[in-house]
mmJSON file of the N, C-alpha and C atoms, coordinates in Angstrom:
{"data_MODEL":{"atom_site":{
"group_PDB":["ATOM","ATOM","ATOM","ATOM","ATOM","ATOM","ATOM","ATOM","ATOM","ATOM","ATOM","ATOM","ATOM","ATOM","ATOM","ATOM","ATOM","ATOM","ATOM","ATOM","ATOM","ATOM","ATOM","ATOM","ATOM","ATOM","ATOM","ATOM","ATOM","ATOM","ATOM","ATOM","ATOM","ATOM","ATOM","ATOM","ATOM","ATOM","ATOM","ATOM","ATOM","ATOM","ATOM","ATOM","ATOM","ATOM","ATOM","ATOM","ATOM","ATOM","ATOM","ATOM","ATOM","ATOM","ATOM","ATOM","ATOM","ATOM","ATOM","ATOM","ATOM","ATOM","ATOM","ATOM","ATOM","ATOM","ATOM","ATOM","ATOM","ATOM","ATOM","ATOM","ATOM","ATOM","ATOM","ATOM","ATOM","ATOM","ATOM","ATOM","ATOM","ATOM","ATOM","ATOM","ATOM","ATOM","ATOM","ATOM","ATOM","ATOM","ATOM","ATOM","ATOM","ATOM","ATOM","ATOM","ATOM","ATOM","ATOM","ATOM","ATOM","ATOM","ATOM","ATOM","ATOM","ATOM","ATOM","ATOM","ATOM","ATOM","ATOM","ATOM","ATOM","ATOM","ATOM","ATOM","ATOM","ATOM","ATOM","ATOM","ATOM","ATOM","ATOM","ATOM","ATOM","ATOM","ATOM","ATOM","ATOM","ATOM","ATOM","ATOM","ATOM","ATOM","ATOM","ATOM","ATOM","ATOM","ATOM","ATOM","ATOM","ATOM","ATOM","ATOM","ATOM","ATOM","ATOM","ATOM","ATOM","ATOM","ATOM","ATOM","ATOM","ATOM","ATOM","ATOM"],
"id":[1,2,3,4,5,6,7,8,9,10,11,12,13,14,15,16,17,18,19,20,21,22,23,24,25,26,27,28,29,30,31,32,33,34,35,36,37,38,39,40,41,42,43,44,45,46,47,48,49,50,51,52,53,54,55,56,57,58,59,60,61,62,63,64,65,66,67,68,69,70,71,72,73,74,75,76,77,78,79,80,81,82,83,84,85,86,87,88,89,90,91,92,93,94,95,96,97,98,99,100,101,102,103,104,105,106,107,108,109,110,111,112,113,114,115,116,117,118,119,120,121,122,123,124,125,126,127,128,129,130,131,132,133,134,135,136,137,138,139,140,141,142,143,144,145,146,147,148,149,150,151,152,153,154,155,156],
"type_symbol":["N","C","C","N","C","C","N","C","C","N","C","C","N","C","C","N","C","C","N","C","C","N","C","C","N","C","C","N","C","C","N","C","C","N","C","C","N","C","C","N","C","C","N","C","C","N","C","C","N","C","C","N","C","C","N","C","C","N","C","C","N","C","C","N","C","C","N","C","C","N","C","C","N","C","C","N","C","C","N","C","C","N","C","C","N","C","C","N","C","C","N","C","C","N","C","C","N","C","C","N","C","C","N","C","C","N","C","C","N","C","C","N","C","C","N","C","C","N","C","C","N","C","C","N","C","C","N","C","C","N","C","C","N","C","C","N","C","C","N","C","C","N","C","C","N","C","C","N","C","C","N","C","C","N","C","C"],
"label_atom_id":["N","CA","C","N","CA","C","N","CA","C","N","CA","C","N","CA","C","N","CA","C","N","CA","C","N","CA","C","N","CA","C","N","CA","C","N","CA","C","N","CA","C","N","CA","C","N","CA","C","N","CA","C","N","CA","C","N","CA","C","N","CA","C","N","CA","C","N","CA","C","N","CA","C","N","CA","C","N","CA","C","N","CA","C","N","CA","C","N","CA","C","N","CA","C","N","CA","C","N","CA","C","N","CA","C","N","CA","C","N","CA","C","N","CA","C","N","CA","C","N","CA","C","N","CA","C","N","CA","C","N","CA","C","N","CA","C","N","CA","C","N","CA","C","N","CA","C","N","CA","C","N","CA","C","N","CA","C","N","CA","C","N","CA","C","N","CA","C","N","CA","C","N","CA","C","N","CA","C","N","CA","C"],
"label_alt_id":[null,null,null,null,null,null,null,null,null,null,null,null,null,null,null,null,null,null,null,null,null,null,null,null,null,null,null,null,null,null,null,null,null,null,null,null,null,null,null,null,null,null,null,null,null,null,null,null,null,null,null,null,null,null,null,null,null,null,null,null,null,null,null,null,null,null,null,null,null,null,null,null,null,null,null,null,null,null,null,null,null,null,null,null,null,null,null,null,null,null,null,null,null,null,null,null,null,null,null,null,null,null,null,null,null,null,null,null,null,null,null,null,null,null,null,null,null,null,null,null,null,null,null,null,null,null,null,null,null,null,null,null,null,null,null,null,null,null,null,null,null,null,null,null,null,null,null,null,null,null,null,null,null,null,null,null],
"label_comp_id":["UNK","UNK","UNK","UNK","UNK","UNK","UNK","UNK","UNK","UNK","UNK","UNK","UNK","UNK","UNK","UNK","UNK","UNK","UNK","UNK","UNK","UNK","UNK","UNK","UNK","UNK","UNK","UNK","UNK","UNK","UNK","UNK","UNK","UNK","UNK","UNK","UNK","UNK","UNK","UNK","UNK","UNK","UNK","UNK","UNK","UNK","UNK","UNK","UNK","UNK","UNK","UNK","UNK","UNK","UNK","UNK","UNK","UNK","UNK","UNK","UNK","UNK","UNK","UNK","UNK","UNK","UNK","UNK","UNK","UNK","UNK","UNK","UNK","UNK","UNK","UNK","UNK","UNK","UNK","UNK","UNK","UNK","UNK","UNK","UNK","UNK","UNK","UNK","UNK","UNK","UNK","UNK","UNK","UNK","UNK","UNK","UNK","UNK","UNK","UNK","UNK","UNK","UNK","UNK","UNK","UNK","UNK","UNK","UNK","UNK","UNK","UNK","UNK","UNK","UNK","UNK","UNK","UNK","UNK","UNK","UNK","UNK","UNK","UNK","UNK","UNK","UNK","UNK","UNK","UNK","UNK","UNK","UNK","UNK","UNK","UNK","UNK","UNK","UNK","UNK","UNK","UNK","UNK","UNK","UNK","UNK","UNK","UNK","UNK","UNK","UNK","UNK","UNK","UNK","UNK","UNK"],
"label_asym_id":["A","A","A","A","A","A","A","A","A","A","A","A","A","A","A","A","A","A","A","A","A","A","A","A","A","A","A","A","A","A","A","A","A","A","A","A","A","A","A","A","A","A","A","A","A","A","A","A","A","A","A","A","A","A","A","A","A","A","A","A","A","A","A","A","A","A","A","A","A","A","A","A","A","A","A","A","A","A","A","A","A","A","A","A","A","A","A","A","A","A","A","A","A","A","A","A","A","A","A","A","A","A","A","A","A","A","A","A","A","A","A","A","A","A","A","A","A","A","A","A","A","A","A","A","A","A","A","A","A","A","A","A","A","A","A","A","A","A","A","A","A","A","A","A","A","A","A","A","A","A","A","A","A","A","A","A"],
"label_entity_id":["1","1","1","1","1","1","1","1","1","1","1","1","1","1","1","1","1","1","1","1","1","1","1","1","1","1","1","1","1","1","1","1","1","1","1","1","1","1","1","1","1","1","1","1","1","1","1","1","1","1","1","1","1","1","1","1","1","1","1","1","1","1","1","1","1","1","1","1","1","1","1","1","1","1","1","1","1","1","1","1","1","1","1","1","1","1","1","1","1","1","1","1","1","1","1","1","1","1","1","1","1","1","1","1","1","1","1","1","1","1","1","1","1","1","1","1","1","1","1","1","1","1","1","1","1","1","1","1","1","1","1","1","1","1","1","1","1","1","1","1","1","1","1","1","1","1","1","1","1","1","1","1","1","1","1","1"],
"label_seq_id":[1,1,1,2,2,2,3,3,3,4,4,4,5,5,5,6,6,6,7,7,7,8,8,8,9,9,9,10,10,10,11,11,11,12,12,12,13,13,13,14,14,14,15,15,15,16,16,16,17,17,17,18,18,18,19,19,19,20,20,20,21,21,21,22,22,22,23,23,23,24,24,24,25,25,25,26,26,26,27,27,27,28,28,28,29,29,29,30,30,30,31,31,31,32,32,32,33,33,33,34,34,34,35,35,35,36,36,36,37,37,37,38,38,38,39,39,39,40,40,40,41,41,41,42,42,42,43,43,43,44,44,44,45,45,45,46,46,46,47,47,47,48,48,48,49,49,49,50,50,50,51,51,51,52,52,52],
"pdbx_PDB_ins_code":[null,null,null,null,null,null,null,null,null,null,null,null,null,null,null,null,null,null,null,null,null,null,null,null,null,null,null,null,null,null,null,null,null,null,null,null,null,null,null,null,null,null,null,null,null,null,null,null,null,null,null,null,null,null,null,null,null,null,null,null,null,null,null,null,null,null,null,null,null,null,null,null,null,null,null,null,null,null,null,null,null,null,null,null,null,null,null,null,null,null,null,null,null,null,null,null,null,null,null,null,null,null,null,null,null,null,null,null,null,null,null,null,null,null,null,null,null,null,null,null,null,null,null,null,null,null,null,null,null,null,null,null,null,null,null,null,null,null,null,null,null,null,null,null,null,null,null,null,null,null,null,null,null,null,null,null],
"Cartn_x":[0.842,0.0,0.877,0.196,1.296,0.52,1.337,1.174,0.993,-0.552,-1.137,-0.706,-0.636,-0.344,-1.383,-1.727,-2.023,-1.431,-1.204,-0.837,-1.234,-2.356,-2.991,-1.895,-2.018,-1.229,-2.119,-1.975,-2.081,-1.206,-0.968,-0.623,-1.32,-1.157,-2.036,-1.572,-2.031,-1.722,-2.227,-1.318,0.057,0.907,2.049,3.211,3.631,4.067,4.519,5.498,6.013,7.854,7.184,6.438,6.021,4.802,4.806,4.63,3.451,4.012,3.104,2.605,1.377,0.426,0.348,1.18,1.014,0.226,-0.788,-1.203,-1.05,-0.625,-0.131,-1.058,-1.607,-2.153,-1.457,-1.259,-0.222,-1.055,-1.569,-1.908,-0.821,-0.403,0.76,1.072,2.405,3.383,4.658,5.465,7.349,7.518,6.81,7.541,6.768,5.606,4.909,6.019,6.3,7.373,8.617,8.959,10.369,10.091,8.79,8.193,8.262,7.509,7.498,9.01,9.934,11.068,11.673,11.475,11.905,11.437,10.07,9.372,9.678,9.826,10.199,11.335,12.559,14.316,13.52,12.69,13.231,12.138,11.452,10.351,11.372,12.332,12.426,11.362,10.641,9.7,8.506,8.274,7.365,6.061,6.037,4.482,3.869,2.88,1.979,0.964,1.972,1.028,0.502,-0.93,-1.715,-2.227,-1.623,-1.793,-2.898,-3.764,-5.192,-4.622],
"Cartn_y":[-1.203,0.0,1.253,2.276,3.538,4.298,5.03,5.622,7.269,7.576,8.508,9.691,10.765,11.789,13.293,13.79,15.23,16.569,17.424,18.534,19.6,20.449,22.099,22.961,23.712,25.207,26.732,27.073,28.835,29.477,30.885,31.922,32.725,32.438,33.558,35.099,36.072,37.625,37.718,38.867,38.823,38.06,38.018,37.087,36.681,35.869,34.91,34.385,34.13,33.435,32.162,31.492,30.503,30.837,31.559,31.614,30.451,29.408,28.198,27.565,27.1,26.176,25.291,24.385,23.025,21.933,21.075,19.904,18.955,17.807,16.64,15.293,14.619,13.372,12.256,10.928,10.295,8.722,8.132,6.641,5.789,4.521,4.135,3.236,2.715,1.352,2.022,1.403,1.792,2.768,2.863,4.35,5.651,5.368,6.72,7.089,5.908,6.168,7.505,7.015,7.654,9.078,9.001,10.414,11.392,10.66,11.534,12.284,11.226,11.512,12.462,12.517,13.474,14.982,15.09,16.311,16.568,16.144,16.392,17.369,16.532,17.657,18.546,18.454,19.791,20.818,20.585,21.467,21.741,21.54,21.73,21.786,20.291,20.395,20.999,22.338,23.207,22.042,21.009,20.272,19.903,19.797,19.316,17.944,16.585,15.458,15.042,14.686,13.705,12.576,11.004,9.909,10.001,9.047,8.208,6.768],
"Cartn_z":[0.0,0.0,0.0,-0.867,-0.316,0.576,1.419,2.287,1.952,2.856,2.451,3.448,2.725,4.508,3.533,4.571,4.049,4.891,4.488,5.055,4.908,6.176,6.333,6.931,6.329,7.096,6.835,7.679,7.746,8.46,8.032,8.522,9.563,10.909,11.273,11.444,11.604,11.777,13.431,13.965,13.227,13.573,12.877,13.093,14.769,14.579,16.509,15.872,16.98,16.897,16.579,16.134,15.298,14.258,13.188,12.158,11.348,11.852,10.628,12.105,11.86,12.49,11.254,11.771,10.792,11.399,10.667,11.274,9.769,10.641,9.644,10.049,9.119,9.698,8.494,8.865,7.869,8.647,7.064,7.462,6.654,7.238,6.164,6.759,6.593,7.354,7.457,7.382,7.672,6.878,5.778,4.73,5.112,6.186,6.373,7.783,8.556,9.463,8.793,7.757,7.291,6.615,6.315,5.728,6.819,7.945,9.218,10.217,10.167,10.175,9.419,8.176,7.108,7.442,7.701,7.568,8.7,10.226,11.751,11.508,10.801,10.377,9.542,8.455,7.854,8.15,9.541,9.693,11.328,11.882,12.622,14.203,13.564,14.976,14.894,14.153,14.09,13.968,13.456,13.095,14.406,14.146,15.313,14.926,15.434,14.406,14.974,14.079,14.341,13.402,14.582,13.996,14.135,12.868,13.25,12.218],
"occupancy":[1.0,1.0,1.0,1.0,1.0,1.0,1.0,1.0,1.0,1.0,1.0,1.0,1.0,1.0,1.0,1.0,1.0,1.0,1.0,1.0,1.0,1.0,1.0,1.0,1.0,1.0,1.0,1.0,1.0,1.0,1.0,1.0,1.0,1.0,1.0,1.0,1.0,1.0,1.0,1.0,1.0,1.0,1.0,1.0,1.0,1.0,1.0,1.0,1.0,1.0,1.0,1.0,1.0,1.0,1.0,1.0,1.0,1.0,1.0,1.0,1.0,1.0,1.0,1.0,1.0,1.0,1.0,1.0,1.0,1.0,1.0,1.0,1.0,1.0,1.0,1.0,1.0,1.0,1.0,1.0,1.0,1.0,1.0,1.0,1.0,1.0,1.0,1.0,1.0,1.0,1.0,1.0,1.0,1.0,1.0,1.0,1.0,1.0,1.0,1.0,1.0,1.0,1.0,1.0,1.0,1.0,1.0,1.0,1.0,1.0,1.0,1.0,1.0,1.0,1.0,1.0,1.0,1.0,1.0,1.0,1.0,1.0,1.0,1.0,1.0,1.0,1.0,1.0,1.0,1.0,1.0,1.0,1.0,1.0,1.0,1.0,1.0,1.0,1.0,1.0,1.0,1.0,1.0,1.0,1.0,1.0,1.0,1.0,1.0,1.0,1.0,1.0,1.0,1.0,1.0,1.0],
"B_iso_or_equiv":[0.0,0.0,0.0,0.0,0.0,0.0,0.0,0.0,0.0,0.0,0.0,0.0,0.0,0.0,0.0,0.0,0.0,0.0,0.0,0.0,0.0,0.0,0.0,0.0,0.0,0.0,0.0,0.0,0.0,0.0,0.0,0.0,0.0,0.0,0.0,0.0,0.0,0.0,0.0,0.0,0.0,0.0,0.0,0.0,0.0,0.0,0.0,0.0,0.0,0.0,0.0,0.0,0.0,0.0,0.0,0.0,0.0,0.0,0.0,0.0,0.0,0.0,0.0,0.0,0.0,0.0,0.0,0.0,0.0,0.0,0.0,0.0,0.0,0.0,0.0,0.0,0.0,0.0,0.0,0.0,0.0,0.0,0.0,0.0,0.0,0.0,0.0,0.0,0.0,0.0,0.0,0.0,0.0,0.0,0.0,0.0,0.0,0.0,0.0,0.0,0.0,0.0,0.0,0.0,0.0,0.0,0.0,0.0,0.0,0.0,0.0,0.0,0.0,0.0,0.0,0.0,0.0,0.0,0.0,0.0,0.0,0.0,0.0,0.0,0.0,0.0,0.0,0.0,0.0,0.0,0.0,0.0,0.0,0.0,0.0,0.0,0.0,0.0,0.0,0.0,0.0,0.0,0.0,0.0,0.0,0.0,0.0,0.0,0.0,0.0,0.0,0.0,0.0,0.0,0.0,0.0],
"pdbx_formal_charge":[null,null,null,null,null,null,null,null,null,null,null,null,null,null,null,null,null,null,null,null,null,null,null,null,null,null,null,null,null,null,null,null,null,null,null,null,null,null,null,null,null,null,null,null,null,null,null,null,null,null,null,null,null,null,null,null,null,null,null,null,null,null,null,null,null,null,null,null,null,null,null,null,null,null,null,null,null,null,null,null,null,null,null,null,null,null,null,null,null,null,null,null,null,null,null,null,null,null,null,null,null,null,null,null,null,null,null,null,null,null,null,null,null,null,null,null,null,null,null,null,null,null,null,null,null,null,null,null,null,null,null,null,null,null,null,null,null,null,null,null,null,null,null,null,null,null,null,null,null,null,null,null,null,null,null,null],
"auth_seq_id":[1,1,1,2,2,2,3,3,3,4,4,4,5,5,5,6,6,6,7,7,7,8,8,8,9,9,9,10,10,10,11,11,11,12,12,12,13,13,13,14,14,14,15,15,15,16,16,16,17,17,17,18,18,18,19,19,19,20,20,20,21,21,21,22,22,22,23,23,23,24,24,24,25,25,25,26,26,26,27,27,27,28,28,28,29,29,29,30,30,30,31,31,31,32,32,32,33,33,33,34,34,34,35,35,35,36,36,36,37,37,37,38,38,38,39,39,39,40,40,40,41,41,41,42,42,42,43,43,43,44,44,44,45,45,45,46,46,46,47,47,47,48,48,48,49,49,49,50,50,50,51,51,51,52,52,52],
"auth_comp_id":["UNK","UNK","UNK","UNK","UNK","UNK","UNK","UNK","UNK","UNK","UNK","UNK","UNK","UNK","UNK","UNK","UNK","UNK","UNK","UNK","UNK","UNK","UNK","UNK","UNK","UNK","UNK","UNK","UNK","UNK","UNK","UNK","UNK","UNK","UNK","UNK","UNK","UNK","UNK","UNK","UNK","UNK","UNK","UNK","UNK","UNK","UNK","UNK","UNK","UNK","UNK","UNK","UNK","UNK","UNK","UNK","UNK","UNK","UNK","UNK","UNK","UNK","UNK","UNK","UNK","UNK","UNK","UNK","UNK","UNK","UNK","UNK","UNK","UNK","UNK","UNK","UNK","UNK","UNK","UNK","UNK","UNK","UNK","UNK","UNK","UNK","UNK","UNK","UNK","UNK","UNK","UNK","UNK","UNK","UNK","UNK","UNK","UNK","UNK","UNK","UNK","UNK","UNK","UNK","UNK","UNK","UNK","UNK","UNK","UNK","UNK","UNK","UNK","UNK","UNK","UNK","UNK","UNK","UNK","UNK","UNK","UNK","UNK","UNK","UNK","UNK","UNK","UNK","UNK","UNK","UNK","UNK","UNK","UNK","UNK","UNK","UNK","UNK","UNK","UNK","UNK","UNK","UNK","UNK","UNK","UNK","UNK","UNK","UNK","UNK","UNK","UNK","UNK","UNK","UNK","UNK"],
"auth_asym_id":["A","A","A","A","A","A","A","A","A","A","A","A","A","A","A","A","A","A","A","A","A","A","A","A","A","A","A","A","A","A","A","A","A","A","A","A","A","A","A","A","A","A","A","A","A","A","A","A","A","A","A","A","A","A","A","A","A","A","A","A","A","A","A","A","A","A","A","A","A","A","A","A","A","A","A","A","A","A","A","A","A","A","A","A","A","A","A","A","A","A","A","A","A","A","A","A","A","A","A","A","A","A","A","A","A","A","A","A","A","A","A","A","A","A","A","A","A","A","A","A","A","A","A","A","A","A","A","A","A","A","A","A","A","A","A","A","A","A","A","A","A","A","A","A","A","A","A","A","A","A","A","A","A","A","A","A"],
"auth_atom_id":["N","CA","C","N","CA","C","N","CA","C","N","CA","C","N","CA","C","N","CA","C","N","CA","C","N","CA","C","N","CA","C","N","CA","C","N","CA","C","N","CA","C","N","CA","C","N","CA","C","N","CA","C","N","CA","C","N","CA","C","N","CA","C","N","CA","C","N","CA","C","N","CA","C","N","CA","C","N","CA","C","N","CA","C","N","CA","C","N","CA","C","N","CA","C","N","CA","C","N","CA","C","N","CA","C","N","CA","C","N","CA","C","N","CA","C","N","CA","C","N","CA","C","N","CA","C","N","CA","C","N","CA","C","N","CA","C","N","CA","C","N","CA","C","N","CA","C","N","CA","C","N","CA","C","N","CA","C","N","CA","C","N","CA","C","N","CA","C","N","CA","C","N","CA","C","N","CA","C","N","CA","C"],
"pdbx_PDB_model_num":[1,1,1,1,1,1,1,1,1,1,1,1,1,1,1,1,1,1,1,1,1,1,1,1,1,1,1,1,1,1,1,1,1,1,1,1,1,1,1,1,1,1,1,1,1,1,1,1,1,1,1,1,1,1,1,1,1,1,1,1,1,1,1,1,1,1,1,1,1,1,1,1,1,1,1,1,1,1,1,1,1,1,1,1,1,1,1,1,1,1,1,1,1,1,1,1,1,1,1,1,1,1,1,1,1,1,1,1,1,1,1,1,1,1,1,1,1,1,1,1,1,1,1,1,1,1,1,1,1,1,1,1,1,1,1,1,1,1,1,1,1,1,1,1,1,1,1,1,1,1,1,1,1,1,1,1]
}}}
């Protein structure tokens, strides 16, 4: 199966020392694992996930 993820963002006003309100939800096996890993480094954390 491939592994599905979606990703919302907004901007809210005005700006905050965090900028993006990210929410991530990701259904999958071992490769949604490595996706999640991936996006964790290059988001520096900023995401806020949720498994279902």
């Amino acid at each position: 199966m491939v592994p599905h993820f979606s990703i919302s963002f907004f901007v809210p006003l005005p700006f905050t020392r965090f900028p993006y309100d990210i929410s991530v939800s990701f259904t999958g096996m071992l490769v949604a694992s490595d996706s999640h890993s991936m996006l964790w480094r290059m988001n520096n954390g900023r995401f806020r996930y949720e498994w279902k």
